[in-house]
N, C-alpha and C positions, 0 to 999 in steps of 0.2 A: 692780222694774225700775230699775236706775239710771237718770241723767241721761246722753244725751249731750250736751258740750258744745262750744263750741268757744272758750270765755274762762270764766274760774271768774264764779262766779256766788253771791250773798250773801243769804241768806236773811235776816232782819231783821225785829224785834219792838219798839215801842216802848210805856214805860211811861209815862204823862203826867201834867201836873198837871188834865186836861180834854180838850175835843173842840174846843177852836177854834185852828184851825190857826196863824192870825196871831199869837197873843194868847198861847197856850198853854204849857210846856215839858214839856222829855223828864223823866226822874225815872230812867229805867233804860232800858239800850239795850242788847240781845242779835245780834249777828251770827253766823254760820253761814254760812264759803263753803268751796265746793265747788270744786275744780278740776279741768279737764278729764282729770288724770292721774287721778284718784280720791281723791287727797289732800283733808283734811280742816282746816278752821282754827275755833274756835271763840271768841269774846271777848265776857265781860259786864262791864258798866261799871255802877254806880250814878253818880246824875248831881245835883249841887245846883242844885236850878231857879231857883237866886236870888229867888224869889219863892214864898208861903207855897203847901202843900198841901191842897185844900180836905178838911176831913173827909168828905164823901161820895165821892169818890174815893179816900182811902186808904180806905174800906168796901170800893172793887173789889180795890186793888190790893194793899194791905198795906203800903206802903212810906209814910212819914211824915217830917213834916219833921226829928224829931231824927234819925233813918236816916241820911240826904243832908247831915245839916248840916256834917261834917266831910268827904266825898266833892269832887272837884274838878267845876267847874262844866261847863257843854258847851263855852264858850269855849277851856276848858285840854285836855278832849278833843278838841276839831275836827279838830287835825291826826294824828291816830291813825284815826281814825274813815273821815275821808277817806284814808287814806292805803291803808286794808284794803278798800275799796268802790270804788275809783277805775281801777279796773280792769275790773269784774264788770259783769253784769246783777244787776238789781235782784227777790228772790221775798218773796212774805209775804200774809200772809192780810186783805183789807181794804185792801192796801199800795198801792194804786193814788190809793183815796181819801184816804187818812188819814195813814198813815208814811212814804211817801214826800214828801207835801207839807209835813207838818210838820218829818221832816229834812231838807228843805233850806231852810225858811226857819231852821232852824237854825246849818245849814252860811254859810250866807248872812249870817247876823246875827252870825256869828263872823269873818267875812271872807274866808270857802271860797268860791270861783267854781265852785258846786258847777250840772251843768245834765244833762241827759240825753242829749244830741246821740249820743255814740257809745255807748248802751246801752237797753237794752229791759228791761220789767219783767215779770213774771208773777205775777198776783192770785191766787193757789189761791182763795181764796173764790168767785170770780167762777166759775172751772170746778165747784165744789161745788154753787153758785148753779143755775149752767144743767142741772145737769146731776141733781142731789137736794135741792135746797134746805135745807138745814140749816146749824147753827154751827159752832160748833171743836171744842167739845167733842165734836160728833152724828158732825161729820168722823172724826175721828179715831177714834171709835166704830164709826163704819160702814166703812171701809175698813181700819182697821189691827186692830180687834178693839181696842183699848185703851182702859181710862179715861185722860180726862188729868186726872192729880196737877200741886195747883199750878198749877192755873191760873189766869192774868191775872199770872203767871211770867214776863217775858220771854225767857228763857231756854227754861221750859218750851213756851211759846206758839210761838216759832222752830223748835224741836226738830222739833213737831208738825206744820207747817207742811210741815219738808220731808221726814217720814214721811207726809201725805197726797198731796204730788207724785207721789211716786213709787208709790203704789200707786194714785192716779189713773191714771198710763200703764199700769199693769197692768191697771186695773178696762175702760177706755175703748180700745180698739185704734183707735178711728177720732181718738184726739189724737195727732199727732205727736211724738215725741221730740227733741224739737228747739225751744230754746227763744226763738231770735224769734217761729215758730209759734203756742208757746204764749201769747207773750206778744200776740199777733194776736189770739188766742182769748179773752184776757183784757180788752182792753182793751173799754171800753161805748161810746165815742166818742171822734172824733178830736179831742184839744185840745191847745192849744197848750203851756196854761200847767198845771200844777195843777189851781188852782182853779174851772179851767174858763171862767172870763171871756172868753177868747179860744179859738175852738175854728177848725178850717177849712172849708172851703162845699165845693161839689162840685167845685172847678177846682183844689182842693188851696191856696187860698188863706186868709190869718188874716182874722175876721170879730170882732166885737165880738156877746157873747152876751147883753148887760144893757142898761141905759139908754139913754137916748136914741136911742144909735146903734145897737142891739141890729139885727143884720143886716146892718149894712154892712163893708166893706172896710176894716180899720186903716189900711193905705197912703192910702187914699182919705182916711179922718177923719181922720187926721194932718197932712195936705197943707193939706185945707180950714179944719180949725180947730187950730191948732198948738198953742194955747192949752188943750187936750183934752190930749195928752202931760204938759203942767206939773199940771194940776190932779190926774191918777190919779199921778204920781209924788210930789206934796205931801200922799195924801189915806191914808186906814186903807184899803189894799191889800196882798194878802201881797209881799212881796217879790222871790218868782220871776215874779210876774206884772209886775211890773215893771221884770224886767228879762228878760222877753220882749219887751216891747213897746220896751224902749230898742234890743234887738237888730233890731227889724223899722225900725225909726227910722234906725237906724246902716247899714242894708244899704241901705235906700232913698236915703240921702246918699251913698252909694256907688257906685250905679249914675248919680247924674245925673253 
């Protein structure tokens, strides 16, 4: 079953140097968008993380520091990257947790004002998740009849990603074809930021999910203690979470 859409939409796979979102870099970046006419666009990047590749990770992924070491860095990609995704919804397998927060503290750290406001994302894993419980490989195994070759491939892992989409709509009649829907479908809770630090309470309000203030109203702790704002923007915070919070800061200066 194809996608219906109604803006193209960019499948996406990232290759890292690790799993920590703040801290971490891309090493290889696979997109795959789809456009509502049925047109097709595909582009792989290898990427120098500026910083070394640990050998237990090129064990997953294959890719090494000599690889990357003449490849341009993500700074000199950013504005290509953004330029082919800035339009779309966001799909990808794990992409809710992982590749989405990690590109845009990327995007972000290159000086892209990269945010979600006009776009929604769809986790395949997550419908995989609820629905059979399995990995990428079982995925793709179990709905398309395929092995996947090459995997931890960003390229190959993308591919596969949006060969399970779509024969998830054919496997599932009760998901909609339609992908704010899916992306409804995908999402595990409502947060603000990423990293989940700031999620919203049941009056559709931002809440503080961590410390001290864990449950209270950001408007509220901001008001009361100002000094809370300076200290998460001076401290090891990913960067879209902090500039969520300058956004909720900026609107409340705006209403008084």
């Amino acid at each position: 079953m194809e996608l219906k859409l109604n803006k193209p939409i960019c499948f996406f796979d990232l290759e890292t140097t690790g799993i920590d979102i703040g801290k971490d870099r891309i090493v290889e970046i696979s997109i795959f968008k789809v456009f509502p006419n049925g047109n097709k666009e595909s582009k792989t990047w290898l990427v120098n993380p500026t910083i070394p590749i640990p050998p237990q990770t090129t064990a997953v992924h294959g890719i090494t520091d000599e690889r990357v070491a003449g490849e341009p860095t993500f700074a000199e990609l950013a504005p290509h990257i953004h330029n082919m995704i800035k339009d779309s919804d966001l799909g990808g397998f794990n992409s809710d947790r992982f590749d989405i927060p990690l590109l845009a503290e990327e995007l972000l750290r290159a000086g892209v004002d990269f945010d979600m406001k006009n776009k929604v994302s769809v986790d395949v894993q997550t419908i995989f998740h609820k629905m059979e419980e399995r990995t990428l490989s079982a995925a793709l195994k179990f709905y398309c009849g395929k092995s996947l070759e090459n995997a931890h491939s960003a390229e190959a892992d993308t591919m596969a990603t949006y060969e399970i989409l779509k024969a998830q709509l054919d496997r599932y009649p009760e998901l909609e074809n339609d992908i704010k829907s899916l992306s409804e479908f995908t999402t595990r809770k409502k947060i603000a930021d990423f990293a989940g630090m700031i999620a919203f309470d049941q009056d559709g309000e931002e809440i503080f999910t961590f410390g001290k203030h864990k449950g209270a109203k950001v408007e509220k702790v901001l008001e009361a203690e100002p000094g809370y704002f300076s200290w998460i923007q001076n401290a090891d915070f990913p960067l879209y979470t902090k500039k969520v919070l300058t956004g909720i800061k900026l609107r409340k200066l705006n209403t008084k």
